[in-house]
N, C-alpha and C positions, 0 to 999 in steps of 0.2 A: 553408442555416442549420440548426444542430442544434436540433432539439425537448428542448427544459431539460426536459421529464415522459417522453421516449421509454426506454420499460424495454426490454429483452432479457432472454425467457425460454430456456433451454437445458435443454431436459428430457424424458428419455426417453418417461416416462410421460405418456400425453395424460392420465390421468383427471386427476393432478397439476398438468398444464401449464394443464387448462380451468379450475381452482380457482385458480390464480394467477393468468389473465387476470380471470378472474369480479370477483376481489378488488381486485387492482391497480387495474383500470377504472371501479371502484367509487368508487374513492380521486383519480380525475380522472387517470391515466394513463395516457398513448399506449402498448400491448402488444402487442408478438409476440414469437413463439414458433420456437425451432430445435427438433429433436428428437437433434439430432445434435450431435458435436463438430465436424464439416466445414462445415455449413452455418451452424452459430454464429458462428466467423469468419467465414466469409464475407459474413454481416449484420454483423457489427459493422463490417469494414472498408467497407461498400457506406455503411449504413445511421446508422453513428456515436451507438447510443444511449449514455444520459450513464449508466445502473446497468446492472450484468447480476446477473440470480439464473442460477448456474452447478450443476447438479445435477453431483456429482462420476464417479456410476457410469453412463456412457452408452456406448453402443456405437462401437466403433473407436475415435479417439480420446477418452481421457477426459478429464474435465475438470480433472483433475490440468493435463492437457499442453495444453489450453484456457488455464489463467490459466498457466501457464509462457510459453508464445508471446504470449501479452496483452503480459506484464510485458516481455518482450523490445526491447519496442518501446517510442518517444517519449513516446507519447500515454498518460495514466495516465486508465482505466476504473474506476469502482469495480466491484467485485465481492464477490454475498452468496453463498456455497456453500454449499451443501443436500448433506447424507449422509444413508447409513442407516448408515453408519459411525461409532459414537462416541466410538472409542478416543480418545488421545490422543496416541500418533503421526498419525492421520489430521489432527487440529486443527491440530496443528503443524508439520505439511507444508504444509497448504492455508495456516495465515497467513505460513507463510516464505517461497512460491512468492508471496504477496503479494494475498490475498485480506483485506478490508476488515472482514466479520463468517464467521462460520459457524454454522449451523443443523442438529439432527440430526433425522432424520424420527425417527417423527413430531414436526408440529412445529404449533403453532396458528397459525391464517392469521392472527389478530389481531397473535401476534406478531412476526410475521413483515413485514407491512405497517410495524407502529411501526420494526422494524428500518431498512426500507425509506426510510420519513421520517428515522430518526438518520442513516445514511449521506449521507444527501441534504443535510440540515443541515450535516454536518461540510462535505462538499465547498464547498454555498457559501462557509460559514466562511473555508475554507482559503484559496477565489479572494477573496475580501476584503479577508484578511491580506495575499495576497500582490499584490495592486494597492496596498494603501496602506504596505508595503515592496518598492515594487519596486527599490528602488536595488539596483544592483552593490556584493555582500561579498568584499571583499579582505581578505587575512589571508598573510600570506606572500608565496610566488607562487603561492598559491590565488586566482583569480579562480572568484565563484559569480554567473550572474545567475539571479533569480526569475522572473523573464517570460521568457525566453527555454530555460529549464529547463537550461542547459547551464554546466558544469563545467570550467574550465582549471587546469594548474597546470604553471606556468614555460612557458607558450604554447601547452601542447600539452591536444587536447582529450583529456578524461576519461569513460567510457563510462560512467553508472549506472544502475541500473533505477532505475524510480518512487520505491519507497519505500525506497530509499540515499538519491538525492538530497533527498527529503524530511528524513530523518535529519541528511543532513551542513547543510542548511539551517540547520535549528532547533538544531544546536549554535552553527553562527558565528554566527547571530542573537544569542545567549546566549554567547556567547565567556566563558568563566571560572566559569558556573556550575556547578555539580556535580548532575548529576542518576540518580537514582534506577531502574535497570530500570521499574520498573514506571510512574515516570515517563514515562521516554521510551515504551515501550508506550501510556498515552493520550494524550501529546499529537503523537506519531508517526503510530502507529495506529487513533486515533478515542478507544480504553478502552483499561485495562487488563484483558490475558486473565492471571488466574491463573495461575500455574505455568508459563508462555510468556517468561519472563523472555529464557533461551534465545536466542529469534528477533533480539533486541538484540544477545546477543554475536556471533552469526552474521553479522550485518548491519554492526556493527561490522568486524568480522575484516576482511569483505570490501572493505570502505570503506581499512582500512591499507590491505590488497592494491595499492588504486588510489590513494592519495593519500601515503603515506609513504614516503619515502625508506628506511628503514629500518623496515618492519611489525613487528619484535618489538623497535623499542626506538622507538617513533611520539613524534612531535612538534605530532602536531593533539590527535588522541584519546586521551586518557590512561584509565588506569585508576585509582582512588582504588580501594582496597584495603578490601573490606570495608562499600562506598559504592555505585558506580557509576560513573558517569564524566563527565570532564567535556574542553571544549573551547578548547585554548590558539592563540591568534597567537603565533609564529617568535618572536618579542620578549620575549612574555611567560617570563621565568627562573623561576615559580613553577610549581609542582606537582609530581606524584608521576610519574614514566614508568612504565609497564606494559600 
């Protein structure tokens, strides 16, 4: 049975990693600690904690390539990433490969922990929502179930990472609403990141890729021109294509 408080720490740094148990533990936390990209999976996959704090610059693999193989897979981990990197290509890599928050060293352990709590919050949120809709969404010959995380359309199954299928969710949930980039960033991604607008249409793109019959002229996901976007059933004759 998974431990609902079990963090994974993945961090190069012991002086950092002993501050984050210190803290966490504080906070009523079950914590360990990888120092590596190798042995991070390797605890996640053994060990199934429900948060990972992912330090992005570690040795051999990094953790760039840590949440890319995370995200690869079924089971959707949250994950908070810690840099000494501030740019803003670094941000926008880490939340497109499909990281939860991002923290730049330094960084206050206080706020860090509250992070720690929002992410947590969101997730039960999410399993909430999605037990008390768990019905099967049919839209076409898009078949979506929520409990079972898995995506068909016209019989055949459909491969998504976590936070596609999250995406493509909470459109057919909302079938016809028009929403907003920055929108869909907080109730996709937990918040809206600033200037991250981007990660949507990326996320988007790739969602045609696998669900449109024709991706540059799509029939689920539309574009509103100057809006954002919104999400049509086969049936529905209304809206803009793009």
């Amino acid at each position: 049975m998974q431990d609902p408080r079990h963090i994974l720490v993945i961090e190069d740094d012991h002086d950092i990693a002993q501050m984050l148990v210190l803290n966490l533990r504080a906070e009523g936390f079950d914590v360990h600690v990888a120092h590596n990209g190798e042995d991070g999976l390797a605890q996640v996959r053994q060990a199934r904690p429900q948060l990972l704090v992912l330090d992005l610059m570690l040795p051999g693999m990094d953790g760039l390539d840590v949440c890319r193989r995370l995200r690869e897979g079924a089971d959707y981990l949250p994950i908070i990433v810690l840099s000494a990197k501030s740019s803003e290509t670094q941000r926008v890599l880490g939340l497109e490969l499909g990281a939860d928050d991002y923290l730049t060293k330094p960084f206050s352990m206080a706020e860090l922990v509250a992070r720690v709590h929002a992410v947590m919050r969101r997730m039960q949120a999410a399993e909430h929502l999605a037990a008390t809709r768990a019905g099967v969404l049919h839209h076409g010959r898009l078949r979506i179930d929520p409990i079972a995380r898995e995506v068909h359309l016209g019989g055949r199954a459909v491969t998504l990472t976590s936070k596609e299928f999250d995406l493509l969710a909470f459109f057919a949930r909302n079938a016809g609403r028009v929403f907003k980039r920055n929108e869909l960033l907080d109730q996709v991604w937990g918040h809206a990141h600033d200037g991250y607008e981007h990660t949507v249409n990326s996320h988007i793109n790739r969602l045609r890729n696998k669900i449109e019959d024709d991706p540059a002229n799509p029939g689920y996901i539309r574009t509103i021109w100057g809006v954002g976007y919104k999400f049509l059933s086969p049936d529905d004759a209304n809206g803009s294509a793009g």
